[in-house]
C-alpha positions as CSV (number, residue, x, y, z in Angstrom):
1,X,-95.0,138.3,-5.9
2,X,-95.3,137.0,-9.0
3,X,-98.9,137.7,-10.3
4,X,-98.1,141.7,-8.6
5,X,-95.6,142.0,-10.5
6,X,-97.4,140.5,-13.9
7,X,-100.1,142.9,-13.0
8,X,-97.3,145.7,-12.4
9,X,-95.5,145.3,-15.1
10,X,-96.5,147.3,-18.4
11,X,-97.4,145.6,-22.2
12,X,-94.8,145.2,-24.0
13,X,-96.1,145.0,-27.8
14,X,-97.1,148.4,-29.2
15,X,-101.0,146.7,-29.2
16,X,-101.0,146.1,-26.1
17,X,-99.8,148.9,-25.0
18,X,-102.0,150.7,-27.1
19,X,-105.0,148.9,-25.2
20,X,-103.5,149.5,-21.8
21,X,-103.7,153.0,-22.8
22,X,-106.9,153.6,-24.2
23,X,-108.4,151.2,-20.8
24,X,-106.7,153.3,-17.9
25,X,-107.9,156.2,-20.2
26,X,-111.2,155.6,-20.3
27,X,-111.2,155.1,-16.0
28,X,-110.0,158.3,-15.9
29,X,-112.7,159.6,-18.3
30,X,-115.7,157.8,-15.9
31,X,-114.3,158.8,-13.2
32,X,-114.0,162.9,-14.4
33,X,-117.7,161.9,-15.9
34,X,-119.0,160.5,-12.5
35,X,-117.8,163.3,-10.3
36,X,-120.3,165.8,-13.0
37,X,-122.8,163.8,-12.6
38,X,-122.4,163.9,-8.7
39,X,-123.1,167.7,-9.0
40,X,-126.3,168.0,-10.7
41,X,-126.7,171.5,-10.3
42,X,-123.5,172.9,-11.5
43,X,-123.7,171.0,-14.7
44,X,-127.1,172.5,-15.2
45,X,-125.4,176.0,-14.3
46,X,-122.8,175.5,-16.5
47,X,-125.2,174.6,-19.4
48,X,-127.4,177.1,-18.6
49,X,-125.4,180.9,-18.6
50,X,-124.4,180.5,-22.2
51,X,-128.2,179.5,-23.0
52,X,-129.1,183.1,-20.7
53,X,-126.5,185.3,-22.8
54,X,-128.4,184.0,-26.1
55,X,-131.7,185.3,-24.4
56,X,-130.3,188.3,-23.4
57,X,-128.3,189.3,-26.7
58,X,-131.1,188.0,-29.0
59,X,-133.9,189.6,-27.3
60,X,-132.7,192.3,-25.2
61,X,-129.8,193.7,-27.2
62,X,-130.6,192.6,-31.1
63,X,-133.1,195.3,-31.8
64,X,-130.0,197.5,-31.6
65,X,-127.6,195.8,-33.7
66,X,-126.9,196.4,-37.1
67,X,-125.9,193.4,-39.5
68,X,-124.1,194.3,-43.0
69,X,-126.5,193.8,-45.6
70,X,-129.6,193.7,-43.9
71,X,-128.8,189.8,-42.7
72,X,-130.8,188.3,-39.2
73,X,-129.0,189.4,-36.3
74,X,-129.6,186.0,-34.5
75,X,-128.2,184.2,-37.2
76,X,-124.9,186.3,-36.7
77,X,-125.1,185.6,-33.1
78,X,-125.0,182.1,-33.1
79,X,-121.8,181.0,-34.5
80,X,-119.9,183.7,-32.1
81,X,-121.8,182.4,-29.3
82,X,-120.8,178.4,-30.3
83,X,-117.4,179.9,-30.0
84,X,-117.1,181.6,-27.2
85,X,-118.8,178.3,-25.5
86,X,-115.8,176.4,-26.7
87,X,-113.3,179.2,-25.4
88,X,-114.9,180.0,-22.2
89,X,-114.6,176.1,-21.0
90,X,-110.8,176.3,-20.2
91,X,-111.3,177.9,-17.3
92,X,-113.3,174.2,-15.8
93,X,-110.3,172.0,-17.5
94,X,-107.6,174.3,-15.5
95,X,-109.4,174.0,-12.5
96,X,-110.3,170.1,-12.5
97,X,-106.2,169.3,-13.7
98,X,-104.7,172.3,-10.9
99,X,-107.0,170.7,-8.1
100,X,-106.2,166.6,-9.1
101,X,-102.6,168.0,-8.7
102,X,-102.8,170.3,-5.5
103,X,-104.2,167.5,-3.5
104,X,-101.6,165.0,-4.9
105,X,-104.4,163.1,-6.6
106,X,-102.4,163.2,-10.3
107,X,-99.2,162.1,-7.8
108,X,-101.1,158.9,-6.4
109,X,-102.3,158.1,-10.3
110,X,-98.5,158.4,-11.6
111,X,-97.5,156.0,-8.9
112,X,-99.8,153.4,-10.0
113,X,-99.1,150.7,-12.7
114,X,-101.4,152.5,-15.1
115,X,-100.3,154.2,-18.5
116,X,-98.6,157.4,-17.9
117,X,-100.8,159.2,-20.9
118,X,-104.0,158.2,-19.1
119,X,-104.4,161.3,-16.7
120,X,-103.9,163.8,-19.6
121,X,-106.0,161.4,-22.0
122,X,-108.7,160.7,-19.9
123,X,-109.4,164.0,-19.2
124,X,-109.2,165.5,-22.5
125,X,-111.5,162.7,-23.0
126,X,-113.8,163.7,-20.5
127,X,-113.9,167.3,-21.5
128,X,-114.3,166.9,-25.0
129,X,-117.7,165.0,-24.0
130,X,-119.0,168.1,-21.6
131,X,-118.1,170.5,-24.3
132,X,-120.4,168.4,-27.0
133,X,-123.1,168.2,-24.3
134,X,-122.6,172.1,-24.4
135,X,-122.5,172.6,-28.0
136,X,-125.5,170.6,-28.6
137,X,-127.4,172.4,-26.1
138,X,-126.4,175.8,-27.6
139,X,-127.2,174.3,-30.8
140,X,-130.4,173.5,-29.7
141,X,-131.1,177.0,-28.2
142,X,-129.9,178.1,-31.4
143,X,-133.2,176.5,-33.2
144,X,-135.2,177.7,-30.5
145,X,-134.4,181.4,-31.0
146,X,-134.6,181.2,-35.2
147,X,-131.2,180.5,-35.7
148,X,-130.3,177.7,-38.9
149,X,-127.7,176.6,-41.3
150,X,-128.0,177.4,-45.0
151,X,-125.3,175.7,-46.6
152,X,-126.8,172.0,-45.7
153,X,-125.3,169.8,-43.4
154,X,-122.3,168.9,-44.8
155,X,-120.9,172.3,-44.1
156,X,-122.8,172.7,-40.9
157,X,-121.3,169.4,-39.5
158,X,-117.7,171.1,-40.9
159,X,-118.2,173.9,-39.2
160,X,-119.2,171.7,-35.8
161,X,-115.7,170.0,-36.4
162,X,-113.8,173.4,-36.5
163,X,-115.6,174.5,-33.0
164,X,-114.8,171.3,-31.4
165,X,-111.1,171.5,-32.9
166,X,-110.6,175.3,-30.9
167,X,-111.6,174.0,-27.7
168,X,-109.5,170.6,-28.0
169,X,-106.5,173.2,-28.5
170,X,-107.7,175.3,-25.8
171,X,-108.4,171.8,-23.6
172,X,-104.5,170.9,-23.6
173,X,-103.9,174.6,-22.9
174,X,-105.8,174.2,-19.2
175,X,-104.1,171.1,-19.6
176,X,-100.5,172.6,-19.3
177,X,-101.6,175.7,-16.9
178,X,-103.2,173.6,-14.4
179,X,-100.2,171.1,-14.2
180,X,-97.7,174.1,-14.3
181,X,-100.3,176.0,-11.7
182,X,-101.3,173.9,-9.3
183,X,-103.2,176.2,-7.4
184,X,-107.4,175.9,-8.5
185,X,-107.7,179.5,-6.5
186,X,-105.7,180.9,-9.5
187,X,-108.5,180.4,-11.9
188,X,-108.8,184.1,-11.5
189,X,-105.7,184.5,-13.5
190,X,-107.0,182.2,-16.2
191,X,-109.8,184.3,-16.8
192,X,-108.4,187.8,-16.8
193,X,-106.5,185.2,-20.4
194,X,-110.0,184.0,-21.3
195,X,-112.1,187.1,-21.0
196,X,-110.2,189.2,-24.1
197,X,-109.6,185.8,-26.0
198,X,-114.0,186.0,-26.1
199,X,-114.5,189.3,-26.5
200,X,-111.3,190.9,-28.4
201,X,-112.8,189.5,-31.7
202,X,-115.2,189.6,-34.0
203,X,-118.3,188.2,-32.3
204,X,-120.2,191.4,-31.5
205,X,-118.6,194.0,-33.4
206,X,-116.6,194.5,-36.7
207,X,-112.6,194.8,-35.9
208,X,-112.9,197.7,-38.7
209,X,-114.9,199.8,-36.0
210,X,-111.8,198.9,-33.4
211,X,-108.4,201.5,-33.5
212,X,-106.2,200.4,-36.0
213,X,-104.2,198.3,-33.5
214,X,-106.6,196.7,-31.6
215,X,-108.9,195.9,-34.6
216,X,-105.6,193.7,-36.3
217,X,-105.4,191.9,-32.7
218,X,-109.0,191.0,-32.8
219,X,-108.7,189.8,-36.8
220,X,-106.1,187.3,-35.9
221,X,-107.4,186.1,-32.7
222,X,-107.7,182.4,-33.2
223,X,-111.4,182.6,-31.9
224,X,-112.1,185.6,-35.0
225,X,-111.2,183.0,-37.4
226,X,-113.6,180.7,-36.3
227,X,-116.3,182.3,-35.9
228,X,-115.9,183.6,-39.4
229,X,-115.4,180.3,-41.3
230,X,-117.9,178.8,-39.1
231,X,-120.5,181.5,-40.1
232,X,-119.6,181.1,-43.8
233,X,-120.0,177.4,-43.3
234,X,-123.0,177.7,-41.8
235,X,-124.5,180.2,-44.6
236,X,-124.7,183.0,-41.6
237,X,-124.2,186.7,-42.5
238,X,-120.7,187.8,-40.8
239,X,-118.8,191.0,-41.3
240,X,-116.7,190.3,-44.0
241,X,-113.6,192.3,-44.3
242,X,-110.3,192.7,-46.8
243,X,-107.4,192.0,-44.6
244,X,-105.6,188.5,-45.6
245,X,-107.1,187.0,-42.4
246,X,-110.7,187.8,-43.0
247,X,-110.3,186.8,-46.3
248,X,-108.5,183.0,-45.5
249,X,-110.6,182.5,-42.1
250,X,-111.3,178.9,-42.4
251,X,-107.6,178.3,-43.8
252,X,-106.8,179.8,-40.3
253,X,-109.9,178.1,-38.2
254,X,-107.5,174.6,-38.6
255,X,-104.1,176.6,-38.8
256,X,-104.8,178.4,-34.8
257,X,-106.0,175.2,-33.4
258,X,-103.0,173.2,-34.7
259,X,-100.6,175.8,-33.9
260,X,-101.8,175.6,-30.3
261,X,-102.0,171.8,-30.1
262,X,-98.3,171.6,-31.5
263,X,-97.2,173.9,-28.6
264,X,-99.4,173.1,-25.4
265,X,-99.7,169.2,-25.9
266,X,-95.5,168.4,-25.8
267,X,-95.6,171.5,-22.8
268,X,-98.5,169.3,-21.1
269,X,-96.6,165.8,-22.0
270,X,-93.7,167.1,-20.6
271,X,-94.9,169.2,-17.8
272,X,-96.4,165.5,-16.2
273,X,-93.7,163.8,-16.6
274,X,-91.6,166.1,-14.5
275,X,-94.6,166.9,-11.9
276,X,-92.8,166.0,-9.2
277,X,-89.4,168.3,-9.7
């Protein structure tokens, strides 16, 4: 009884605790890691359709597509496409968390000795690593279809940063909706969210050619502003604008991003602790 409850019993310095943390996170990264890599062909999939929708807008639908001043249309492209990568990923973080917790999987890990931030970490964890798997593949395409950076790669790596910052937000968002959920068949729901986040914004067309209403949603979408700063960062032609948001865009790439981490992580913090109510 003794060594149980030695192994039961949690750290009680803030370093070891720390460590206890960071080790029962990382078994919960592996183990999201190992079930990918147990489905060979849907990771392929899932790396593949944003590759496709380059092809198809770069090739089949860039003749037709006029860029202000005369820039590369596939240079445009590419930053828009980076971020609707990012966006478009929540819908696999929502599923994974709602499924763990509809078959009482996240119930078995919280009544384990293990530290209580581990199921949320480890995850995060875990999808942060599939969405720079994706981002370097659509980087990769990017080269492949004459897209590049201008601005060097200080900037380019900066603008990297900012896409990886949107889907971190985003991440704790599936986070909190798969906890609050609980039902993977609802993913349906998530998308109907997902689908204008992508495409109510500036990625294919200038919210100036939009009604007056619907062109201010799509400048203040949190995915408009970064696809802006990260086309300016990248030295890729964009489509400019006056309003106060096109003008600050990366001052609002890191404000959106924060805004939603400062909301969704204490909802998702909260929302596990009280799983079970």
């Amino acid at each position: 009884m003794t060594a149980i409850d030695s192994v039961a019993a949690p750290p009680r310095t803030a370093a070891s605790r720390l460590r206890w943390a960071l080790a029962d996170g990382w078994t919960i990264t592996h183990r999201d890691l190992s079930h990918r890599a147990r489905r060979p062909a849907q990771v392929v999939v899932e790396l593949m359709f944003p590759v496709m929708v380059v092809l198809m807008f770069a090739y089949l639908f860039g003749g037709g597509m006029a860029i202000p001043g005369g820039g590369d249309y596939r240079e445009f492209l590419m930053p828009g496409m980076f971020a609707m990568t990012m966006v478009f990923g929540v819908e696999a973080t929502f599923t994974a968390v709602s499924a763990d917790a509809a078959k009482g999987v996240t119930d078995r890990f919280r009544s384990l000795p293990m530290a209580p931030s581990a199921v949320v970490s480890g995850r995060c964890a875990a999808d942060m690593l599939n969405s720079a798997l994706g981002l370097a593949v659509m980087i990769v395409c990017g080269l492949a279809v004459g897209w590049r950076w201008n601005h060097g790669l200080g900037p380019a790596l900066a603008a990297v940063g900012l896409l990886l910052l949107l889907r971190f937000a985003l991440l704790w968002a599936g986070v909190y909706m798969g906890l609050a959920i609980k039902n993977p068949e609802a993913v349906m729901a998530v998308q109907i969210l997902v689908w204008p986040l992508g495409f109510l914004s500036n990625t294919f067309a200038s919210p100036a050619t939009m009604p007056g209403w619907l062109g201010a949603v799509a400048e203040w979408n949190p995915m408009s502003a970064t696809v802006s700063a990260t086309r300016e960062l990248f030295g890729n032609p964009g489509w400019g604008g006056d309003s106060w948001a096109a003008q600050h865009a990366p001052f609002l790439a890191l404000a959106w991003p924060l805004l939603l981490l400062a909301i969704f992580f204490p909802l998702s913090v909260r929302r596990y602790r009280t799983l079970d109510r």
